[in-house]
MITORKOL-639553 format. One record per atom (N, C-alpha, C): atom name; chain; residue number from 1; residue in three letters; y, z, x. Coordinates in nm, 3 decimals. Each point is the difference from the previous one (the first is absolute). Layout:
BEGIN
+-------+--------+-----+--------+---------+---------+---------+
! atome ! chaine ! num ! residu !      py !      pz !      px !
+-------+--------+-----+--------+---------+---------+---------+
!    CA !      A ! NUM !    ALA !       Y !       Z !       X !
...
+-------+--------+-----+--------+---------+---------+---------+
***
This chain:
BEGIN
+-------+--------+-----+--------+---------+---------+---------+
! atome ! chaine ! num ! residu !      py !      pz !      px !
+-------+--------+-----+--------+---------+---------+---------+
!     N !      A !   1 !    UNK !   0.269 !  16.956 ! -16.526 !
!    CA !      A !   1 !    UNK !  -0.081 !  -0.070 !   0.097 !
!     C !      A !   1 !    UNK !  -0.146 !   0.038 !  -0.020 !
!     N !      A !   2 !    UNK !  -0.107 !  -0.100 !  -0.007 !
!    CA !      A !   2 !    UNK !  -0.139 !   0.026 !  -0.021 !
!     C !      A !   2 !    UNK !  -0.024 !   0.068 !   0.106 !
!     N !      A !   3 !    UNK !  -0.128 !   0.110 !   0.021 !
!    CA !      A !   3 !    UNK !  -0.037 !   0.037 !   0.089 !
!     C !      A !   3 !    UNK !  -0.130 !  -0.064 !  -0.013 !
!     N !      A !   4 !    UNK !  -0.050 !  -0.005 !   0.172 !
!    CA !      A !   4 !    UNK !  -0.112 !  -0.094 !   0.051 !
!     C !      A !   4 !    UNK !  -0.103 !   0.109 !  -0.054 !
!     N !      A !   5 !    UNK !  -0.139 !  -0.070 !   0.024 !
!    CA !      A !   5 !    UNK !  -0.110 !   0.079 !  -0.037 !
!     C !      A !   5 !    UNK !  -0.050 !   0.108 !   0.090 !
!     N !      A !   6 !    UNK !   0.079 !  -0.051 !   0.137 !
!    CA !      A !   6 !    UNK !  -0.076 !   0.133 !   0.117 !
!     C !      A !   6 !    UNK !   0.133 !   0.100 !  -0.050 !
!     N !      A !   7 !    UNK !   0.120 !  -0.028 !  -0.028 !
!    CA !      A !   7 !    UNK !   0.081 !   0.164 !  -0.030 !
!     C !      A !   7 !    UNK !  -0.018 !   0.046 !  -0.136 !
!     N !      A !   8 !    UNK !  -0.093 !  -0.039 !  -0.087 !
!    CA !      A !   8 !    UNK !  -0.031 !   0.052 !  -0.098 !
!     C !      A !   8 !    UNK !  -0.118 !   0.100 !   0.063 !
!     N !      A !   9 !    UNK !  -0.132 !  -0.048 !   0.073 !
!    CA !      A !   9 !    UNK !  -0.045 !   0.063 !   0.060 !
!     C !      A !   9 !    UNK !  -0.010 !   0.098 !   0.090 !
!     N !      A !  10 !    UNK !   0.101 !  -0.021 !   0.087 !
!    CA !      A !  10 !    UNK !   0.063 !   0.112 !   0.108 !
!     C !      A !  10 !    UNK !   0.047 !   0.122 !  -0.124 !
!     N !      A !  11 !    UNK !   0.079 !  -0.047 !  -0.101 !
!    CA !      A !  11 !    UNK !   0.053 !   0.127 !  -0.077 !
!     C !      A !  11 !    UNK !  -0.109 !   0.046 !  -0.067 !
!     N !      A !  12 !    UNK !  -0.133 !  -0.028 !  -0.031 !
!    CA !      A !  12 !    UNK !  -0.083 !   0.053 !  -0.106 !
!     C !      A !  12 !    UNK !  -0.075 !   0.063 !   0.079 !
!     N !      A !  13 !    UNK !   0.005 !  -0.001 !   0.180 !
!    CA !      A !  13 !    UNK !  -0.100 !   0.048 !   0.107 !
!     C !      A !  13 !    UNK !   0.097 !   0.124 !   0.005 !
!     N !      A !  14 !    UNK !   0.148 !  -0.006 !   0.000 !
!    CA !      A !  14 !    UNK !   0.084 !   0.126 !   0.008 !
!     C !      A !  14 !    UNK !  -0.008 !   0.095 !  -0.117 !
!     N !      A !  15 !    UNK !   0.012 !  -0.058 !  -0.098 !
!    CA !      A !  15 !    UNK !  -0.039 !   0.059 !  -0.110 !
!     C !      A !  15 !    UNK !  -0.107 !   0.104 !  -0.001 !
!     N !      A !  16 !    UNK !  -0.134 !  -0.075 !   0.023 !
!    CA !      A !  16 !    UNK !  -0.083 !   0.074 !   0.009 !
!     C !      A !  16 !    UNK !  -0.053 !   0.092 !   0.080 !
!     N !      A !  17 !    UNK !   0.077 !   0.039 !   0.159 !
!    CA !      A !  17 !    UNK !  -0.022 !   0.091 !   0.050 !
!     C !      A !  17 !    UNK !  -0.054 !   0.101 !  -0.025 !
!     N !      A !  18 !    UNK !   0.060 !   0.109 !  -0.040 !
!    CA !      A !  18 !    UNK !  -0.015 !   0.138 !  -0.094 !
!     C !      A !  18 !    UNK !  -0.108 !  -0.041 !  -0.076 !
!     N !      A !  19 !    UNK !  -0.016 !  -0.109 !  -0.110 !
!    CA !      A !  19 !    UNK !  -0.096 !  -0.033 !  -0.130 !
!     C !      A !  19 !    UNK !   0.093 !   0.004 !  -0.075 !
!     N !      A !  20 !    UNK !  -0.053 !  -0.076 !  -0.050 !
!    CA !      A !  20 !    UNK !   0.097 !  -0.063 !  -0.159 !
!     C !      A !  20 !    UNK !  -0.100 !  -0.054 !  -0.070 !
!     N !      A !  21 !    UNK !   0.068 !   0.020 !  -0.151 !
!    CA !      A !  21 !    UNK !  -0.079 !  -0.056 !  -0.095 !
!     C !      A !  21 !    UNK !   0.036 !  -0.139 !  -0.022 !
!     N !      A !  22 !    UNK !  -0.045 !  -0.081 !  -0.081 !
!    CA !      A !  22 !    UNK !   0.035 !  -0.133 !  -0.030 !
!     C !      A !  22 !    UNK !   0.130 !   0.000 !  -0.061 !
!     N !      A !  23 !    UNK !   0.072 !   0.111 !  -0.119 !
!    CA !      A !  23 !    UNK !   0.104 !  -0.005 !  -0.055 !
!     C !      A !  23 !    UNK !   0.094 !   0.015 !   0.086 !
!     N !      A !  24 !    UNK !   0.005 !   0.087 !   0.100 !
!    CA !      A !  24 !    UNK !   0.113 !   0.031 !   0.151 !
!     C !      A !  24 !    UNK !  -0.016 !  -0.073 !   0.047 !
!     N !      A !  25 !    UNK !  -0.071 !  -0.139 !   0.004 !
!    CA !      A !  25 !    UNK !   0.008 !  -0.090 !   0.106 !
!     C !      A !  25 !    UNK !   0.073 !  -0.120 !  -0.068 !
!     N !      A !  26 !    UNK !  -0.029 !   0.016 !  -0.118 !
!    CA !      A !  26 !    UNK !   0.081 !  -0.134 !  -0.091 !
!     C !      A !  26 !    UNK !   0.116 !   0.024 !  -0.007 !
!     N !      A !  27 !    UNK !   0.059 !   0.118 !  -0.023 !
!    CA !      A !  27 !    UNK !   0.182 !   0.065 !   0.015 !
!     C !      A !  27 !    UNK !   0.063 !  -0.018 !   0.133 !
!     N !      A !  28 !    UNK !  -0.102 !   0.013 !   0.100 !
!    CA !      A !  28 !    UNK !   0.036 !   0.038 !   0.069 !
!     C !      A !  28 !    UNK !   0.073 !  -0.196 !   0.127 !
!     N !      A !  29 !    UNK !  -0.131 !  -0.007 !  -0.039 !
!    CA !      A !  29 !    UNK !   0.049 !  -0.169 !   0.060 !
!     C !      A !  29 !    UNK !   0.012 !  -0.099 !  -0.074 !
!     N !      A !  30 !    UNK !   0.056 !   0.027 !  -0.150 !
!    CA !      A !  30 !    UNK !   0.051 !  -0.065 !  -0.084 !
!     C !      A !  30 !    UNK !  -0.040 !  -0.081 !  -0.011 !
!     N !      A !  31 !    UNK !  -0.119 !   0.001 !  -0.026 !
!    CA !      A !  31 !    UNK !  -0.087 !  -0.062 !  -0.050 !
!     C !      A !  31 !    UNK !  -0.071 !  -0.003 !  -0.178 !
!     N !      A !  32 !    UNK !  -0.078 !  -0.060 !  -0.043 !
!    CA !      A !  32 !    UNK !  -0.090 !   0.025 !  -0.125 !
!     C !      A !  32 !    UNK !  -0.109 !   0.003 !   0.032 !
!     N !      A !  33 !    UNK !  -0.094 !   0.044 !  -0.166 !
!    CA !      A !  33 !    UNK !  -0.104 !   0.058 !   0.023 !
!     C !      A !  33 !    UNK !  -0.119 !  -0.126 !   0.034 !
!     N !      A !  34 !    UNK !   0.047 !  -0.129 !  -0.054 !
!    CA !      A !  34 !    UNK !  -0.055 !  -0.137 !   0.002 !
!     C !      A !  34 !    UNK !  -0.001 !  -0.038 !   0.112 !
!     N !      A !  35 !    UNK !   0.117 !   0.029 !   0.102 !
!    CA !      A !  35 !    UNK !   0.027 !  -0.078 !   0.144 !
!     C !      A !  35 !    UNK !  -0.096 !   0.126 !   0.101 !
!     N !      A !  36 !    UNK !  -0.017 !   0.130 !  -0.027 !
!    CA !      A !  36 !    UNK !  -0.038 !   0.078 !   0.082 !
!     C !      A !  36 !    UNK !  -0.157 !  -0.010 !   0.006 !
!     N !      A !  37 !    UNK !  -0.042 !  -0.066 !  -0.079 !
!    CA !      A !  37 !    UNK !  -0.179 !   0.004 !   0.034 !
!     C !      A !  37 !    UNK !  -0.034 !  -0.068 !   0.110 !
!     N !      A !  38 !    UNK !   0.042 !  -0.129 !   0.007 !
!    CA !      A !  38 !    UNK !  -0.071 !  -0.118 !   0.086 !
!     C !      A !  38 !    UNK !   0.038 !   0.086 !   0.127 !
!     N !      A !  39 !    UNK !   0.152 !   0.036 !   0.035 !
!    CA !      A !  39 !    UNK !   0.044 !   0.085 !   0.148 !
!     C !      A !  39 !    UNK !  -0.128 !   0.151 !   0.049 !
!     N !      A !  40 !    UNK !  -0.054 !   0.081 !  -0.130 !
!    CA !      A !  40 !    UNK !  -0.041 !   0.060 !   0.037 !
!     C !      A !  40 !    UNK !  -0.144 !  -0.002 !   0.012 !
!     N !      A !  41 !    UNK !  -0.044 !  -0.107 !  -0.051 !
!    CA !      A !  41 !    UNK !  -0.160 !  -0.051 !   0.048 !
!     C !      A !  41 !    UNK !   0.012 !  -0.076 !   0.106 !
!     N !      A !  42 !    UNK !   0.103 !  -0.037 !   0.078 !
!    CA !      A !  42 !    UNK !   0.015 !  -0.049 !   0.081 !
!     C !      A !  42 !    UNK !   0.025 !   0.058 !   0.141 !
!     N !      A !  43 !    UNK !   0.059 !   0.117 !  -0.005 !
!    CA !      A !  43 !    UNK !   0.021 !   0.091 !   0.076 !
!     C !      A !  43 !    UNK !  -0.094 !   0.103 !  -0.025 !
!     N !      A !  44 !    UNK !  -0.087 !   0.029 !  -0.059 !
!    CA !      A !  44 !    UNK !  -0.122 !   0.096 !  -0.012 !
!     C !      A !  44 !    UNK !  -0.138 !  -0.117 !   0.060 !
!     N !      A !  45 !    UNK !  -0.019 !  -0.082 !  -0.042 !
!    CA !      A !  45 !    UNK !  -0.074 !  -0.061 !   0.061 !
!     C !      A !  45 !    UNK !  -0.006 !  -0.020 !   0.143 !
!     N !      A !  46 !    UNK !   0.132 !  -0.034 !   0.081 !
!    CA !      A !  46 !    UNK !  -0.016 !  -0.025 !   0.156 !
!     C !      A !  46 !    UNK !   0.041 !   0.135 !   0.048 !
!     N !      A !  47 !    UNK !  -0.023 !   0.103 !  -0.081 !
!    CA !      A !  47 !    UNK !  -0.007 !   0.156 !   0.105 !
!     C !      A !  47 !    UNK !   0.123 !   0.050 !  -0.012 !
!     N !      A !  48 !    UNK !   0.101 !  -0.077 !  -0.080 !
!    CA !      A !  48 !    UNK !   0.134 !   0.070 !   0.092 !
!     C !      A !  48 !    UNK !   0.030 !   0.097 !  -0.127 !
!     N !      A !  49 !    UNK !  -0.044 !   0.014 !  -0.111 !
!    CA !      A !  49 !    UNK !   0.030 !   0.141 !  -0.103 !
!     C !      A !  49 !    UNK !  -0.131 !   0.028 !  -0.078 !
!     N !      A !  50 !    UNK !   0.001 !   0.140 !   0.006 !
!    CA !      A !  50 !    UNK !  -0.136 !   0.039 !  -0.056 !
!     C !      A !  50 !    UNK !   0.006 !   0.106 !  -0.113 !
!     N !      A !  51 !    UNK !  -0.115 !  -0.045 !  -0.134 !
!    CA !      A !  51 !    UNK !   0.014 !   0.055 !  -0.094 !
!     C !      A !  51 !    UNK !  -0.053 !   0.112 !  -0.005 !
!     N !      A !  52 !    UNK !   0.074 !   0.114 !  -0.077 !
!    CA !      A !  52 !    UNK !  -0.054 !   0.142 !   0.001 !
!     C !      A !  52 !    UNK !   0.008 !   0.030 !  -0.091 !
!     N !      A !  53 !    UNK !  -0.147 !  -0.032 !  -0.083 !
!    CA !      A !  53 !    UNK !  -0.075 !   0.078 !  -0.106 !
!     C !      A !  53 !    UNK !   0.006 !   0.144 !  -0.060 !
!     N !      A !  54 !    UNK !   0.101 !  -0.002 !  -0.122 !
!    CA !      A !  54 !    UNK !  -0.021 !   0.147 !  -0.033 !
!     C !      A !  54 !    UNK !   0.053 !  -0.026 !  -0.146 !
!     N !      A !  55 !    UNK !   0.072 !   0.083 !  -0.056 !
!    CA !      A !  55 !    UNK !   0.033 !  -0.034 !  -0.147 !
!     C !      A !  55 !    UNK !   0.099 !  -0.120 !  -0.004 !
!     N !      A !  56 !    UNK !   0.084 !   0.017 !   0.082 !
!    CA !      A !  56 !    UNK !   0.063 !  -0.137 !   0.012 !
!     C !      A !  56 !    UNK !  -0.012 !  -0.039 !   0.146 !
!     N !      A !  57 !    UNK !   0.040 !  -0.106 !  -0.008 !
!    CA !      A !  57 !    UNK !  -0.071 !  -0.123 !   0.161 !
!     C !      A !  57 !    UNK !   0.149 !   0.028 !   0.036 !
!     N !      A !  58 !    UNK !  -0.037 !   0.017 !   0.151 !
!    CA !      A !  58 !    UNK !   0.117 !   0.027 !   0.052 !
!     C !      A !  58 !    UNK !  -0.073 !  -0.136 !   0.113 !
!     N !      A !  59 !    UNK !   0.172 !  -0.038 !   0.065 !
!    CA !      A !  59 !    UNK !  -0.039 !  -0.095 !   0.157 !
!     C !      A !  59 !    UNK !   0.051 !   0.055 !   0.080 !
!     N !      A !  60 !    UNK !  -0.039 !  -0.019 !   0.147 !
!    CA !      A !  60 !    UNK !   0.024 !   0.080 !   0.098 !
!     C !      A !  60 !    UNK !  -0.017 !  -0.094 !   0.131 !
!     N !      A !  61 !    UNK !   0.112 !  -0.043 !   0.101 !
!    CA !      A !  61 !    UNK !  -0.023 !  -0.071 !   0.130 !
!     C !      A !  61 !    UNK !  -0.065 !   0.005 !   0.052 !
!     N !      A !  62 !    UNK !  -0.065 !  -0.060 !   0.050 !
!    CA !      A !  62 !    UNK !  -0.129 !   0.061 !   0.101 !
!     C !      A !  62 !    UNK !   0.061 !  -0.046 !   0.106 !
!     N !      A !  63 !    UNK !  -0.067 !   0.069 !   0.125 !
!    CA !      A !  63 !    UNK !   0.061 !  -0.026 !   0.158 !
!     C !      A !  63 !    UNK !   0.029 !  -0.154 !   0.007 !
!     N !      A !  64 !    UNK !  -0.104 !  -0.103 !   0.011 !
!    CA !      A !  64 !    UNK !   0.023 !  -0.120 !  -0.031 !
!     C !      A !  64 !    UNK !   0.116 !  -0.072 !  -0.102 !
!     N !      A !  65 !    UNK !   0.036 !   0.025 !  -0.079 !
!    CA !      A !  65 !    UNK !   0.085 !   0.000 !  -0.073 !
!     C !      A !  65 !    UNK !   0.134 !   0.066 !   0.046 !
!     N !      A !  66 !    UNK !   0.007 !   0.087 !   0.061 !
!    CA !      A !  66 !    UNK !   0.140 !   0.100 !   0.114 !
!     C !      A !  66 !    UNK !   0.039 !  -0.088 !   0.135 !
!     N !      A !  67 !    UNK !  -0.134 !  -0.070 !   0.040 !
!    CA !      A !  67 !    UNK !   0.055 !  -0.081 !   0.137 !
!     C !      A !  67 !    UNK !   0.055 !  -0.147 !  -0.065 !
!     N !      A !  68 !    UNK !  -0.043 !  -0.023 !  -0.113 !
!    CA !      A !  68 !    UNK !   0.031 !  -0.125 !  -0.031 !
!     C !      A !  68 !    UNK !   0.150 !   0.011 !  -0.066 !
!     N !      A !  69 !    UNK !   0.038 !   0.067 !  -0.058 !
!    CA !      A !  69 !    UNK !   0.160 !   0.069 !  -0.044 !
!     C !      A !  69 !    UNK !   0.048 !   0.042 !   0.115 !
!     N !      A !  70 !    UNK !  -0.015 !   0.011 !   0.081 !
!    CA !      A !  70 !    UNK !   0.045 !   0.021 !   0.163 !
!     C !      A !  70 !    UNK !   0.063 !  -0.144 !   0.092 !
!     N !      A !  71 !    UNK !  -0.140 !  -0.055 !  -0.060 !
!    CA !      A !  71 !    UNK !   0.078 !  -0.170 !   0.073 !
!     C !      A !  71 !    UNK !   0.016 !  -0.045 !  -0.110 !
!     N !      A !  72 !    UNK !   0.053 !   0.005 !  -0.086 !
!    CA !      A !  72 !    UNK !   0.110 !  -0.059 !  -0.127 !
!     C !      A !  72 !    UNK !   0.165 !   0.050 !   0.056 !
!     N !      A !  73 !    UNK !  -0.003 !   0.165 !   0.013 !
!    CA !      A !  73 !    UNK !   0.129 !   0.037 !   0.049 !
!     C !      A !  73 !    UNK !   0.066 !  -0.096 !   0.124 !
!     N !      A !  74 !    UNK !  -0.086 !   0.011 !   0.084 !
!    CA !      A !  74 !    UNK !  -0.017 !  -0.046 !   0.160 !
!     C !      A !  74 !    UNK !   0.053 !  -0.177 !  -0.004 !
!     N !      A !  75 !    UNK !  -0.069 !  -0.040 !  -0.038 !
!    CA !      A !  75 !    UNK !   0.047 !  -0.115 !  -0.054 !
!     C !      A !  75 !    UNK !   0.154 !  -0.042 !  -0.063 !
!     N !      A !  76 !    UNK !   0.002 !   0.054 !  -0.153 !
!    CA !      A !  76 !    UNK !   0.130 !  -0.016 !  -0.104 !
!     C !      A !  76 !    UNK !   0.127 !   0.069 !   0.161 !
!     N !      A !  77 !    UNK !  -0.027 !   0.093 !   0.063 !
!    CA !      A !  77 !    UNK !   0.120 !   0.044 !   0.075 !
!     C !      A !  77 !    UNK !  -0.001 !  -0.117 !   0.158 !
!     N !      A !  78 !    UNK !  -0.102 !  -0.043 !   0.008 !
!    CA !      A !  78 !    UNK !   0.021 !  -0.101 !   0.088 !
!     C !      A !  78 !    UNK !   0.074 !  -0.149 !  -0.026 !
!     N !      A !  79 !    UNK !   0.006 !  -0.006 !  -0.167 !
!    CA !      A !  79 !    UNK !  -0.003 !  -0.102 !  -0.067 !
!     C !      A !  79 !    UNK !   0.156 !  -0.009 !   0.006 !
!     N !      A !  80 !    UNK !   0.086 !   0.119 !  -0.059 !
!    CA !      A !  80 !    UNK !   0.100 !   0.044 !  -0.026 !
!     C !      A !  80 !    UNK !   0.108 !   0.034 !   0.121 !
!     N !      A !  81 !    UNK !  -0.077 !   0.013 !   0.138 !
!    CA !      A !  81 !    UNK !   0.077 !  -0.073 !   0.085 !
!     C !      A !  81 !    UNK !   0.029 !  -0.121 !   0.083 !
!     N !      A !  82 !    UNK !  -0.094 !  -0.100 !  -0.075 !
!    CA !      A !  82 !    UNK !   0.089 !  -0.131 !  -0.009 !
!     C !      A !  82 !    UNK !   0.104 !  -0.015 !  -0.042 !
+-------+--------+-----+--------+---------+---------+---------+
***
């Protein structure tokens, strides 16, 4: 079953909690390295993951990005008791 574009997102906002690099995020939501750019300029741009500059780029949720994976959960479990 395809997954939609907001639960690709919700998982790359979980993902990145802690920080993750780009390679842990492609394993991780089974994803590639081709499909993971557009998601993460996309989600770094409107605030919700932020890059951390050092030998390797790590991403990291930002608060904005934690409330918005909050009403993704909130939602999918409201959804699921229909």
């Amino acid at each position: 079953m395809k997954r939609s574009k907001y639960q690709i997102i919700s998982q790359i906002l979980d993902i990145c909690v802690g920080g993750a690099c780009k390679t842990k995020i492609v394993y991780q939501a089974n994803l590639n390295f081709r499909t993971i750019n557009p998601y993460i300029d996309l989600l770094t741009k409107n605030g919700l993951i932020k890059a951390n500059m050092g030998r390797n780029v790590s991403y990291e949720t930002t608060n904005r990005g934690m409330k918005l994976m909050e009403d993704f959960r909130q939602m999918n479990n409201k959804l699921t008791e229909l």
